[in-house]
LUMFIBA-542930 format. One record per residue: residue in three letters; z, y, x of N, C-alpha, C in turn. Coordinates in pm, whole numbers, plus 50000, padded with zeros to 5 digits. Layout:
# residues N
+--------+-------+-------+-------+-------+-------+-------+-------+-------+-------+
| residu |    nw |    nv |    nu |   caw |   cav |   cau |    cw |    cv |    cu |
+--------+-------+-------+-------+-------+-------+-------+-------+-------+-------+
|    ala |     Z |     Y |     X |     Z |     Y |     X |     Z |     Y |     X |
...
+--------+-------+-------+-------+-------+-------+-------+-------+-------+-------+
//
This chain:
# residues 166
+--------+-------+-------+-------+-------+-------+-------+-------+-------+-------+
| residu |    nw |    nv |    nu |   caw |   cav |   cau |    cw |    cv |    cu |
+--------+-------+-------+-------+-------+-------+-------+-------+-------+-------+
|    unk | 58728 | 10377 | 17185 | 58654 | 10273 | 17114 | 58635 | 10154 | 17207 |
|    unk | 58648 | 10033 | 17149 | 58648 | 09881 | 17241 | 58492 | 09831 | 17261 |
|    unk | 58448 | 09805 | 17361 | 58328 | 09720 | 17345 | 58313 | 09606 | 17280 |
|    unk | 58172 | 09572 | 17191 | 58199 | 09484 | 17155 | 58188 | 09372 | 17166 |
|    unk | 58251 | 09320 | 17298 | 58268 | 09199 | 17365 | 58404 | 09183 | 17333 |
|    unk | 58476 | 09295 | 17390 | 58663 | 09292 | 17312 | 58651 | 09247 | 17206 |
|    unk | 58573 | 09263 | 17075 | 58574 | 09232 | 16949 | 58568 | 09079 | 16946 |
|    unk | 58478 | 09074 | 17004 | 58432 | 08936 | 16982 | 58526 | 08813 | 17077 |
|    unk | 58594 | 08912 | 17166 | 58696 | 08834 | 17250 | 58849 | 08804 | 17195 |
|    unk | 58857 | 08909 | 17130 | 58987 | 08935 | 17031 | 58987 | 08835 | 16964 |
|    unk | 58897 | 08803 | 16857 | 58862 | 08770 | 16718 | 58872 | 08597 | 16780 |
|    unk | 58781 | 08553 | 16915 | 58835 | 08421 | 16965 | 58965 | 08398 | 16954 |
|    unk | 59050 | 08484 | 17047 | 59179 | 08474 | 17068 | 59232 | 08420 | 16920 |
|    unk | 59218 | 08521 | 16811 | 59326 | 08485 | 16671 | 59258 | 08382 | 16627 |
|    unk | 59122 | 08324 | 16622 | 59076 | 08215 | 16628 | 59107 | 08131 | 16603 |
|    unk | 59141 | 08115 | 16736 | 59179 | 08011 | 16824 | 59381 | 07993 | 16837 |
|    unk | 59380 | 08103 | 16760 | 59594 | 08075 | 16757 | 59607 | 08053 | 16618 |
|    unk | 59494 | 08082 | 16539 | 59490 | 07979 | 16354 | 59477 | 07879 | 16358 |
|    unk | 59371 | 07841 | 16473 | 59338 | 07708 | 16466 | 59453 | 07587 | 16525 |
|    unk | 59538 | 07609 | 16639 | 59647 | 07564 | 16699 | 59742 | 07587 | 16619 |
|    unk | 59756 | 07707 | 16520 | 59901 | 07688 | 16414 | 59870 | 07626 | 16308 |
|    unk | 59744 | 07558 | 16259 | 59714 | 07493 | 16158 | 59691 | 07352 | 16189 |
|    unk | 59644 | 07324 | 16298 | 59624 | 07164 | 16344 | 59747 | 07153 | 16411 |
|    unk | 59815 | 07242 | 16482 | 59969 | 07146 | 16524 | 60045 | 07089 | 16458 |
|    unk | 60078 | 07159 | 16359 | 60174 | 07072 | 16284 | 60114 | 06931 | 16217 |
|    unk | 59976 | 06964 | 16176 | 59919 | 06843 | 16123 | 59955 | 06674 | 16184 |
|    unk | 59945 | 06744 | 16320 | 59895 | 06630 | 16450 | 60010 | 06596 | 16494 |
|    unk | 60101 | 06664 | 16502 | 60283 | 06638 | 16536 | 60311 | 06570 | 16398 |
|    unk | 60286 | 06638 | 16261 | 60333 | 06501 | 16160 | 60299 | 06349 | 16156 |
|    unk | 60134 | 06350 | 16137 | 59997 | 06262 | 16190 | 60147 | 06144 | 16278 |
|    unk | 60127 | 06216 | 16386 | 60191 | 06154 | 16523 | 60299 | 06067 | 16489 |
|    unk | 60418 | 06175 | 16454 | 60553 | 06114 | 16388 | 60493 | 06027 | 16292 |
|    unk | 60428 | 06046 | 16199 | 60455 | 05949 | 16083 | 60372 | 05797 | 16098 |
|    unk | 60259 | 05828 | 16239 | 60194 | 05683 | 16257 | 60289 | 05608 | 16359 |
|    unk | 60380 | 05638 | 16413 | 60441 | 05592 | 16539 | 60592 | 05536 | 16494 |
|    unk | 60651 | 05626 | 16368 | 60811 | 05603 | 16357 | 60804 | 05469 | 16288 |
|    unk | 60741 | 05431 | 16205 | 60763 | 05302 | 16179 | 60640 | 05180 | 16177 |
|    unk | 60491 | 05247 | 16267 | 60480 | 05109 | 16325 | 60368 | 05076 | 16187 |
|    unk | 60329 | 05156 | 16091 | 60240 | 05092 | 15982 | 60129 | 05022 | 15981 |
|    unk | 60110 | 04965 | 15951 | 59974 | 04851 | 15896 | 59855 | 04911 | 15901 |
|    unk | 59780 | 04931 | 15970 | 59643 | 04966 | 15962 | 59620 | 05003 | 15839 |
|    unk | 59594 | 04981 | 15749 | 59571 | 05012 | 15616 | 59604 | 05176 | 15617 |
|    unk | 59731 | 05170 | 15638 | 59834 | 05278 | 15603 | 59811 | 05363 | 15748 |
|    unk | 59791 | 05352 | 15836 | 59766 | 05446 | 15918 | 59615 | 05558 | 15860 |
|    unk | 59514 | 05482 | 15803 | 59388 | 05521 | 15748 | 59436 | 05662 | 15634 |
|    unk | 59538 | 05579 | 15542 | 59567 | 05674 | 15463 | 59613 | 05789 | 15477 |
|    unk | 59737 | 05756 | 15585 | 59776 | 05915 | 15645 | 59696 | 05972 | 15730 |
|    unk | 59593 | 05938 | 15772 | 59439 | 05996 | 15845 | 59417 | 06089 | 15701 |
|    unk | 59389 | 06059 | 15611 | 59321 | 06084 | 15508 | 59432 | 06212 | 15420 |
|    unk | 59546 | 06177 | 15430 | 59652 | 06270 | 15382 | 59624 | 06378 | 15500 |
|    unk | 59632 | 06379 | 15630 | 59653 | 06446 | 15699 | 59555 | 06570 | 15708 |
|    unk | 59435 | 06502 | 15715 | 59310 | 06613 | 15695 | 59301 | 06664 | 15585 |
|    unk | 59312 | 06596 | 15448 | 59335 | 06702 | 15285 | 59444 | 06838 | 15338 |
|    unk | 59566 | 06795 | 15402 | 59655 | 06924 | 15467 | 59595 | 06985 | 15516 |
|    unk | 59551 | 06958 | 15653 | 59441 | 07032 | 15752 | 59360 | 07127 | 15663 |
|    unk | 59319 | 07065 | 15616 | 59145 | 07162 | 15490 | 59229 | 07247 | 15463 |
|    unk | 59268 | 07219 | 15385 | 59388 | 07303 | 15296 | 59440 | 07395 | 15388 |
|    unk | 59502 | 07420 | 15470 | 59572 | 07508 | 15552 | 59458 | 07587 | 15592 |
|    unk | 59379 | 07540 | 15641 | 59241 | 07592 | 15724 | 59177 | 07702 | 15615 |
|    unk | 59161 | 07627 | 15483 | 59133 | 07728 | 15417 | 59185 | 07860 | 15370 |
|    unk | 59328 | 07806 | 15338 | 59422 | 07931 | 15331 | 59433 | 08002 | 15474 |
|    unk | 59376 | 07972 | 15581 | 59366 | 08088 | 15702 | 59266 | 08156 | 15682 |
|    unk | 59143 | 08074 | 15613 | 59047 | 08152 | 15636 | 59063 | 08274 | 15501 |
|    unk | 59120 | 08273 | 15429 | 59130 | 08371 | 15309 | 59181 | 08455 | 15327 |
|    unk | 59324 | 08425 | 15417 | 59426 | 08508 | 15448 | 59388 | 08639 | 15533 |
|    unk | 59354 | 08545 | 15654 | 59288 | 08610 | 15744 | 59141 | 08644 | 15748 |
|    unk | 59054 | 08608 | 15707 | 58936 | 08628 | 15705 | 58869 | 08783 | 15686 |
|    unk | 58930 | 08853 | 15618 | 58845 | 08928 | 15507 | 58884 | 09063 | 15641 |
|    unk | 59026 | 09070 | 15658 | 59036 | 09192 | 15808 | 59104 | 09100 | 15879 |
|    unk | 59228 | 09049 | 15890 | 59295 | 08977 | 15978 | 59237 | 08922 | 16114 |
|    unk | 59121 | 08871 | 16143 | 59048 | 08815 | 16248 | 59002 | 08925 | 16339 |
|    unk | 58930 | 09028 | 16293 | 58861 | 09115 | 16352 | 58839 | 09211 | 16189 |
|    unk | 58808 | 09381 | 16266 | 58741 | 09479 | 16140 | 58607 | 09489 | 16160 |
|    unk | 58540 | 09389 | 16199 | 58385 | 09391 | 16180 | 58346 | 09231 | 16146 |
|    unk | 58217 | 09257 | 16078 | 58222 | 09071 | 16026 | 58168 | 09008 | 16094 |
|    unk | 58078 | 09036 | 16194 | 58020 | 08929 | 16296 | 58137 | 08865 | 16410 |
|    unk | 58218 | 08979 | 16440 | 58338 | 08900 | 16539 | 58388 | 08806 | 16502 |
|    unk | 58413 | 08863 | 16280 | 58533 | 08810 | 16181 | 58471 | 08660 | 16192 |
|    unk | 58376 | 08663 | 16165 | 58285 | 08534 | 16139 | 58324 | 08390 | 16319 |
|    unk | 58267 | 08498 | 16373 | 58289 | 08389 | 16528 | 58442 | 08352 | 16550 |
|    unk | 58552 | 08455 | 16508 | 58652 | 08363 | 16515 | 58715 | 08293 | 16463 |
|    unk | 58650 | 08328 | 16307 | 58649 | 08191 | 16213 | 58581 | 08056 | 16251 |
|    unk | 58488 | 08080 | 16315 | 58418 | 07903 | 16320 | 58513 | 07843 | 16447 |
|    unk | 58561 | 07939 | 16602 | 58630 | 07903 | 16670 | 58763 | 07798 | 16607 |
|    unk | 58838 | 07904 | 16503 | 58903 | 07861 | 16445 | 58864 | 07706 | 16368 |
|    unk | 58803 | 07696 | 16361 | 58757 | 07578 | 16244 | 58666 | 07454 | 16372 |
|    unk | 58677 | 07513 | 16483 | 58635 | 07400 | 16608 | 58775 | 07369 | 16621 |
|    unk | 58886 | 07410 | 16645 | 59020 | 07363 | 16676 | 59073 | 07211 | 16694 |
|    unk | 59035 | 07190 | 16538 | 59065 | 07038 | 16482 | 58970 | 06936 | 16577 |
|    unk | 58856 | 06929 | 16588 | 58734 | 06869 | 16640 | 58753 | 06739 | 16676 |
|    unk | 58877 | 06775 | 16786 | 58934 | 06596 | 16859 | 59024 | 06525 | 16716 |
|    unk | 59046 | 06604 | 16633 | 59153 | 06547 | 16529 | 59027 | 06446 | 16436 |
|    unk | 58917 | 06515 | 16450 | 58832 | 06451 | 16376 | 58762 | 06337 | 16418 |
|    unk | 58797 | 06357 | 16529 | 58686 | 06210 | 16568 | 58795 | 06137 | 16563 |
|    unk | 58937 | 06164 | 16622 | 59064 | 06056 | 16596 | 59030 | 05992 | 16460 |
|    unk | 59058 | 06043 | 16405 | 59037 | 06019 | 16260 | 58895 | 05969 | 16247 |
|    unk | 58789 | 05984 | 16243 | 58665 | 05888 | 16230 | 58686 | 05764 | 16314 |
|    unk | 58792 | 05741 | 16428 | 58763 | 05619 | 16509 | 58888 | 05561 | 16429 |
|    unk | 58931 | 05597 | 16381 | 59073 | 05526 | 16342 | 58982 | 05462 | 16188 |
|    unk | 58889 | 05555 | 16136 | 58804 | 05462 | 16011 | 58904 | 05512 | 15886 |
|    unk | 58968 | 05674 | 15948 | 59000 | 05715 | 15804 | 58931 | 05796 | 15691 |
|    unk | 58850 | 05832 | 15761 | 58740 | 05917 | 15735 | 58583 | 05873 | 15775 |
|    unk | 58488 | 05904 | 15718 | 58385 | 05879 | 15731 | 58298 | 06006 | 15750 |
|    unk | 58206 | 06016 | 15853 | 58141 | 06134 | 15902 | 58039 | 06199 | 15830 |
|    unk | 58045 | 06161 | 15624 | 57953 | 06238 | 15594 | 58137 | 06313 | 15503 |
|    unk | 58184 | 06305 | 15481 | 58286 | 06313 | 15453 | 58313 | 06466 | 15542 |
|    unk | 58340 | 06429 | 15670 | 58362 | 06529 | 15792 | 58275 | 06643 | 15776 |
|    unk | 58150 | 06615 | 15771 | 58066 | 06697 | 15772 | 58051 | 06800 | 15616 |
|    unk | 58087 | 06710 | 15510 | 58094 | 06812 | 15360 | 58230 | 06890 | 15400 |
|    unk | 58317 | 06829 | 15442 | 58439 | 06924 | 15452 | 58427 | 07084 | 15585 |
|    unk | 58396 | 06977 | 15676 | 58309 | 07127 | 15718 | 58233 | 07238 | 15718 |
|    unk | 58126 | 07131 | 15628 | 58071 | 07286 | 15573 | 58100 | 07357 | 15528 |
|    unk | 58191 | 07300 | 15413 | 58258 | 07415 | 15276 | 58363 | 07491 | 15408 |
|    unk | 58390 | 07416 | 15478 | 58523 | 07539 | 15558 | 58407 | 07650 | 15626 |
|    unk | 58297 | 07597 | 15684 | 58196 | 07751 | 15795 | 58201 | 07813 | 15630 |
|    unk | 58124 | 07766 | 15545 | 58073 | 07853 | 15437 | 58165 | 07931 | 15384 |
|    unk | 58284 | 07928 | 15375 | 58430 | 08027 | 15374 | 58408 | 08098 | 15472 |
|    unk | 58402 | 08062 | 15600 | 58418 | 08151 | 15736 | 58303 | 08223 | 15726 |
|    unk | 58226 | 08239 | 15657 | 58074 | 08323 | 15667 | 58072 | 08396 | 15570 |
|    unk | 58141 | 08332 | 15424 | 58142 | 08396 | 15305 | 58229 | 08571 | 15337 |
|    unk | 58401 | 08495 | 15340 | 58475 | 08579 | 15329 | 58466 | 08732 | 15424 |
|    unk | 58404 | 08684 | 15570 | 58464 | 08818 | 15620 | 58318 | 08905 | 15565 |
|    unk | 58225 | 08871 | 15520 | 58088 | 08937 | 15436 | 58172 | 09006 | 15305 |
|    unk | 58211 | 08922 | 15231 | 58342 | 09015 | 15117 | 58410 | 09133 | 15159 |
|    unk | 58463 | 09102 | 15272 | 58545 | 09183 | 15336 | 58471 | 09315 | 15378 |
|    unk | 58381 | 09310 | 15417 | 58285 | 09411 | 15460 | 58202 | 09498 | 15344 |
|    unk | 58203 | 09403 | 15243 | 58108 | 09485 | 15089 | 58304 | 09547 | 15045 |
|    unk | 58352 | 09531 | 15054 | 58491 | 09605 | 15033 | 58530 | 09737 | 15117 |
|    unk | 58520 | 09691 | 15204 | 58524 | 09764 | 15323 | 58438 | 09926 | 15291 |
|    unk | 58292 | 09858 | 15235 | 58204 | 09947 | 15250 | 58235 | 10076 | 15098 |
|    unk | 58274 | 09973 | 15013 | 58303 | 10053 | 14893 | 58392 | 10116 | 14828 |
|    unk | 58500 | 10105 | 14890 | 58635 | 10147 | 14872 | 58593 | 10293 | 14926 |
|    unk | 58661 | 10423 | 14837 | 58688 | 10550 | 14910 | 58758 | 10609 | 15013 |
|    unk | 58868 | 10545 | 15051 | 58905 | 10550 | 15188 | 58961 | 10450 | 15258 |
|    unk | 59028 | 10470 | 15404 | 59071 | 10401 | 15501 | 59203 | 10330 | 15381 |
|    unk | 59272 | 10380 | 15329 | 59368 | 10316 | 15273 | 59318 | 10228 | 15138 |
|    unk | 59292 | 10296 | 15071 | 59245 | 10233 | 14958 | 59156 | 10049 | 14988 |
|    unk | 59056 | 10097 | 15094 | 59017 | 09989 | 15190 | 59158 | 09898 | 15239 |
|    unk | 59208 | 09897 | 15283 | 59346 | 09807 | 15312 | 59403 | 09789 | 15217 |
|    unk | 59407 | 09865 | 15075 | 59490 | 09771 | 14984 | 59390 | 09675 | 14922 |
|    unk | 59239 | 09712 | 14885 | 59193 | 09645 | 14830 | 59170 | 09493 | 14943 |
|    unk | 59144 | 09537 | 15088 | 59162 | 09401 | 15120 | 59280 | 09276 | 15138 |
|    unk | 59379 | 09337 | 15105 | 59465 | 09296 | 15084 | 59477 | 09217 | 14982 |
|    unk | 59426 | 09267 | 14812 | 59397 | 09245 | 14706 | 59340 | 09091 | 14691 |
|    unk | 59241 | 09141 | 14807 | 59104 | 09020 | 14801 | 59151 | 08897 | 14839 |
|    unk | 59209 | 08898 | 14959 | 59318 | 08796 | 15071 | 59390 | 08700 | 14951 |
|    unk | 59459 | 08788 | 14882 | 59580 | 08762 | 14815 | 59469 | 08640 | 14687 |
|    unk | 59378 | 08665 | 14642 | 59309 | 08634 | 14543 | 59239 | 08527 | 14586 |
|    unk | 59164 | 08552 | 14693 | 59086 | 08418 | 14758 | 59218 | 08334 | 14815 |
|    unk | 59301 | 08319 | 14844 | 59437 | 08237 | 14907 | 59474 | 08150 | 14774 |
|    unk | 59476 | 08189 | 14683 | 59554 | 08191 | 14516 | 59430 | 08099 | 14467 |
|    unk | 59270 | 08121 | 14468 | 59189 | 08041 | 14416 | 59155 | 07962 | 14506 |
|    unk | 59161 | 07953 | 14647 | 59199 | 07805 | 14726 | 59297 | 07715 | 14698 |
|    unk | 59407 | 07763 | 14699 | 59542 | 07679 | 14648 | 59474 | 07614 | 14523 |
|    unk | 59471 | 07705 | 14399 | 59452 | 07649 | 14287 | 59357 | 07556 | 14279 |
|    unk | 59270 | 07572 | 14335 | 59107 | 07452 | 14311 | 59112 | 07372 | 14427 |
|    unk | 59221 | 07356 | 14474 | 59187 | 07233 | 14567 | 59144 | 07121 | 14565 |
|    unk | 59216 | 07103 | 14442 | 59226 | 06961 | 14424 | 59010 | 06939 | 14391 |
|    unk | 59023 | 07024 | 14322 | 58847 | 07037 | 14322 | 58785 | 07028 | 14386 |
|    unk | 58757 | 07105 | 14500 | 58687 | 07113 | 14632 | 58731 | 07003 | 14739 |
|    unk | 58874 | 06973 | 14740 | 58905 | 06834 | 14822 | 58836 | 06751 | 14783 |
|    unk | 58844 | 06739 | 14630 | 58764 | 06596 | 14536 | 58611 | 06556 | 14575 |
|    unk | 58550 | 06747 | 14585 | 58371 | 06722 | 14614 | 58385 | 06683 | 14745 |
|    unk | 58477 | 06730 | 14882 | 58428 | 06679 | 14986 | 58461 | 06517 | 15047 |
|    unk | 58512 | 06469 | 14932 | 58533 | 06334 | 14966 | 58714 | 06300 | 15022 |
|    unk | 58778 | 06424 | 15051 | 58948 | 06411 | 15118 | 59048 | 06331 | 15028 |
+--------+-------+-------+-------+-------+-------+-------+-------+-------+-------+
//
């Protein structure tokens, strides 16, 4: 059995490698697409603004994917390496607030709804966990869940992008 500092050290680690496979590409497109041709202020704002609707979006589908067992099999770790995960972006955000593509109440609704995923889901995961009759049955149903919360992120985006202002 691991102490649970491993847990909670683990759960950083995958964290923190969601959070770098979800903001890299953002920030390498971001990059390429403000630099290759040189755009108008205007238009740099917008792809600020395109860039983070992606970001959310991805972020959320990690946290669904992964959230529920993927991070850690206990929910307090699941939880800490979800918010790690969701610190990742941080410098992307203030880029983006100094660039004036975003506005910091904006930042802050989109954040929340992302912790409130990261707090929600791996708690799901755990009332699953708890009720399922066995070790397997438990892995398909979280699987189930993953698959379902991923599917009603995708689908309502456009919803939840809309309330947080992206």
């Amino acid at each position: 059995m691991r102490a649970p500092d491993d847990d909670a050290l683990g759960a950083a680690r995958v964290g923190t490698a969601l959070g770098l496979a979800c903001t890299g590409p953002v920030v390498v497109w971001l990059g390429a697409s403000a630099f290759a041709g040189a755009p108008p202020a205007g238009d740099v704002a917008a792809l600020g603004r395109t860039a983070l609707r992606g970001l959310w979006l991805a972020l959320a589908l990690a946290i669904a994917g992964a959230g529920a067992r993927g991070v850690s099999s206990r929910p307090r770790p699941g939880i800490a390496g979800l918010v790690v995960m969701l610190g990742v972006p941080l410098p992307l955000y203030l880029v983006l607030w100094l660039a004036d593509a975003v506005s910091p109440p904006t930042l802050l609704r989109g954040s929340a709804a992302l912790v409130a995923g990261a707090v929600l889901v791996p708690a799901f995961g755990a009332v699953v966990r708890r009720l399922a009759p066995g070790e397997r049955a438990a892995r398909l149903a979280l699987g189930a869940l993953e698959v379902v919360l991923a599917a009603a992120a995708w689908r309502t985006s456009a919803l939840w992008l809309g309330w947080v202002g992206a």
